[in-house]
C-alpha positions in Angstrom: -52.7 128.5 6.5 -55.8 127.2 4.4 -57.1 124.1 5.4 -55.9 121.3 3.4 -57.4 118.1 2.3 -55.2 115.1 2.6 -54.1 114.1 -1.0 -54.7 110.3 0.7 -58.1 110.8 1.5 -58.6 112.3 -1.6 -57.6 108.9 -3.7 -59.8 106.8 -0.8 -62.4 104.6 -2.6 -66.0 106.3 -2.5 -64.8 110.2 -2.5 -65.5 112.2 -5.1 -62.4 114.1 -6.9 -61.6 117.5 -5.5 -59.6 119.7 -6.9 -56.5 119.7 -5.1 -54.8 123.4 -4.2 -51.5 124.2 -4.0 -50.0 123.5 -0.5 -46.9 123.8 1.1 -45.5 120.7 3.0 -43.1 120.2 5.8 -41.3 117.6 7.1 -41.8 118.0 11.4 -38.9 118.2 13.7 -39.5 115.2 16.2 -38.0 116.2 19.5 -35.9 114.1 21.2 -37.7 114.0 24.5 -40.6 112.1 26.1 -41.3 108.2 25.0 -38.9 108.6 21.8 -35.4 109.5 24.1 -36.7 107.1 27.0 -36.1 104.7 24.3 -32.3 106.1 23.2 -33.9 107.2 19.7 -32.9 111.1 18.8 -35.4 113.6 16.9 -34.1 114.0 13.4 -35.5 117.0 11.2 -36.2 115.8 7.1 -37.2 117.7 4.3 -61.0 88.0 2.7 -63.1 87.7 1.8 -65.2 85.5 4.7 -64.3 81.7 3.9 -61.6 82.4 1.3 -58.4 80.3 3.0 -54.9 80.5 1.6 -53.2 78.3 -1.1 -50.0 78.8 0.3 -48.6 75.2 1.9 -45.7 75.8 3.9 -42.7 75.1 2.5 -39.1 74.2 4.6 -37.5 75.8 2.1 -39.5 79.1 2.2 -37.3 82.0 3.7 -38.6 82.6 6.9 -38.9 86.5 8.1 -41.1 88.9 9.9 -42.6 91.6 8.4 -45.2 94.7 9.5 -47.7 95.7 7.6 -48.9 99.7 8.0 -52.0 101.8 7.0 -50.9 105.0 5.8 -54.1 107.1 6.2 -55.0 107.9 10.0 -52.4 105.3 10.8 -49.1 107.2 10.4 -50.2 110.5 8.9 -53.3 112.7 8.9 -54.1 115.5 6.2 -50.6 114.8 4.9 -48.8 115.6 8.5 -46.9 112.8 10.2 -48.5 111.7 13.5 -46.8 112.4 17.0 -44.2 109.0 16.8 -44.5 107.8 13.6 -40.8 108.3 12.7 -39.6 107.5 16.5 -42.0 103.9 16.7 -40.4 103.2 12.8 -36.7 103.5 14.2 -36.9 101.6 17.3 -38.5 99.0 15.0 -35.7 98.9 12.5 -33.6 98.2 15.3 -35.5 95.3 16.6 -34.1 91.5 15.2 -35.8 88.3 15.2 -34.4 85.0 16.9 -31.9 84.5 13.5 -30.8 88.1 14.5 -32.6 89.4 11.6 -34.7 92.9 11.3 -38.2 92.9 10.6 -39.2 94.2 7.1 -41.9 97.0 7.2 -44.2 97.5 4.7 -47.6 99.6 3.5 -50.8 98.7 2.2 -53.7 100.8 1.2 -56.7 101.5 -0.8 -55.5 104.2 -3.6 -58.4 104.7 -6.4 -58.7 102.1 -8.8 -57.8 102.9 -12.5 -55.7 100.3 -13.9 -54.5 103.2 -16.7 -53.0 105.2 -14.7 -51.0 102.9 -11.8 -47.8 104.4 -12.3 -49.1 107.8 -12.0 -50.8 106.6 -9.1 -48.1 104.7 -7.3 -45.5 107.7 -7.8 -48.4 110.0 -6.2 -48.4 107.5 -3.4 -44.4 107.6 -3.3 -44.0 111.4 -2.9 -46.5 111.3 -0.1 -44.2 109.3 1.8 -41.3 111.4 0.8 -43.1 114.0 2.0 -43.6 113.5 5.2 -39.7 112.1 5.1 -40.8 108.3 5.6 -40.3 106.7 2.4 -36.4 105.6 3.3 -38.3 103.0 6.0 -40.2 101.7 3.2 -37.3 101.1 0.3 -37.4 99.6 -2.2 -40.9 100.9 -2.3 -41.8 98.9 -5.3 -41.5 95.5 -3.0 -42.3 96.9 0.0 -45.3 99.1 -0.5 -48.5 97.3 -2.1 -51.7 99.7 -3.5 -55.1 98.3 -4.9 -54.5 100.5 -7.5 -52.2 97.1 -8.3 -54.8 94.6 -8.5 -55.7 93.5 -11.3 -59.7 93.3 -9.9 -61.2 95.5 -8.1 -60.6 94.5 -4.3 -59.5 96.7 -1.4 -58.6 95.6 2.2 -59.3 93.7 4.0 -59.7 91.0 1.2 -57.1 88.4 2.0 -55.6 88.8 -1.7 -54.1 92.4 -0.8 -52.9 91.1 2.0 -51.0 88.2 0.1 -49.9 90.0 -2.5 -48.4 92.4 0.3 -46.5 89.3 1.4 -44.9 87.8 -1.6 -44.0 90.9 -2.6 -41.6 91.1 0.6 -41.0 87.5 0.6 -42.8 85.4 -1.7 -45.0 83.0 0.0 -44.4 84.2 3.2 -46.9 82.9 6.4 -49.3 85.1 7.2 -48.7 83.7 10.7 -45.5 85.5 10.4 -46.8 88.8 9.6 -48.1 91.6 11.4 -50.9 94.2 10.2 -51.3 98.1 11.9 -54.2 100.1 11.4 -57.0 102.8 13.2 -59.7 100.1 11.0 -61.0 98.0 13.9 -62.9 95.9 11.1 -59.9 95.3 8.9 -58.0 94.5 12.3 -60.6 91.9 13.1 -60.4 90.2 9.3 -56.6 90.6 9.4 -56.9 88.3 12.6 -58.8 86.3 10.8 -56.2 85.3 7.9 -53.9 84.4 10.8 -52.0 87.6 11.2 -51.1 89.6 14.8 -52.9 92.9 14.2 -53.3 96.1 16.2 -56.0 98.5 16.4 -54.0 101.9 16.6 -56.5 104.8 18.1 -57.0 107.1 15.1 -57.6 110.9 15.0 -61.3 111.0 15.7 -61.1 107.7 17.4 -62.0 106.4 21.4 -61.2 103.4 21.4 -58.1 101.5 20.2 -55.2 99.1 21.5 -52.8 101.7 21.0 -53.2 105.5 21.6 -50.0 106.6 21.0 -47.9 105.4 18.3 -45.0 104.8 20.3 -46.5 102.4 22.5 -46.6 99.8 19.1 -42.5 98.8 19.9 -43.1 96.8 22.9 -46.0 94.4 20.9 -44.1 94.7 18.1 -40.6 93.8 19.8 -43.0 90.7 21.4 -43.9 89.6 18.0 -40.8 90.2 16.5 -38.6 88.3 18.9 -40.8 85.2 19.2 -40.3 81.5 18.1 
């Protein structure tokens, strides 16, 4: 098979446009052993900016709810191929519940090329991806639940705290960033998510020797932690 270039990195800020060839893609059979079936979860086949604080005051009124933020790119998928766990680690976490006894709410953010023209093209390019690689049913209703600088109405790309709260109040506006966790394989956008007052985990990326996490699996017990917590 012909190498392929990820259509994601291709849309990453500071990459020139390729052209893109015609590709075949597949959807992975997970198998239903190792860390995934210790777990009870079955393989399934499917085709701040420094010094800028928050305005948000909270609010006893405000609907209180956990949600996880993903990277896309050499977080859950490389060169448009779903990493080793991804779909396992999202299950086990849909099946995690809060102290109310309610689920946590995932969501995605990432940098997609700016041009304000063009963000429906851009965001339905972004959609198919996850389709794709047969994650986009974690992430309905994408248009709440998946947030794209493409969206901005400036030009600003993570880690700026503004993605980040736009991510939120689209999930549940006004939302703590205390109450929010943030997974990537960007050790400085972990540090700045930190920063804002959000749990974040460095996930070891393809390419990558160091991390928090080397295998994606190994997220659901610090996400369970976080999710189950006062």
């Amino acid at each position: 098979m012909l190498a392929m270039v990820s259509r994601l990195d291709q849309r990453r800020v500071g990459l020139e446009a390729v052209a893109e060839p015609a590709r075949v893609f597949r959807c992975l059979s997970l198998s239903s052993h190792g860390a995934g079936a210790a777990m009870g979860i079955g393989g399934e086949t499917c085709c701040r900016r420094p010094g800028l604080r928050s305005a948000v005051v909270d609010d006893p009124r405000r609907v209180r709810m956990k949600i996880i933020l993903f990277d896309l790119g050499d977080t859950l998928e490389h060169t448009d191929i779903l990493l080793p766990g991804a779909r396992e680690m999202l299950q086990a976490v849909q099946q995690l519940h809060d102290p109310n006894g309610q689920p946590p709410v995932l969501g995605l953010v990432s940098d997609f090329s700016p041009l304000p023209e063009e963000i429906a093209r851009r965001q339905q390019e972004y959609y198919d991806i996850l389709q794709q690689l047969c994650i986009r049913s974690f992430f309905e209703p994408v248009e709440k639940h998946v947030t794209l600088s493409t969206e901005m109405v400036s030009l600003i790309f993570k880690p700026d705290e503004r993605i980040f709260r736009q991510a939120i109040d689209k999930i549940n506006p006004g939302g703590a960033f205390h109450d929010t966790m943030f997974i990537t394989e960007s050790r400085p956008h972990v540090e700045a998510a930190r920063g804002l007052g959000m749990q974040a985990i460095h996930f070891r990326g393809p390419r990558q020797t160091t991390g928090d996490v080397q295998r994606l699996i190994d997220l659901v017990p610090l996400i369970r932690n976080f999710v189950e917590a006062e």
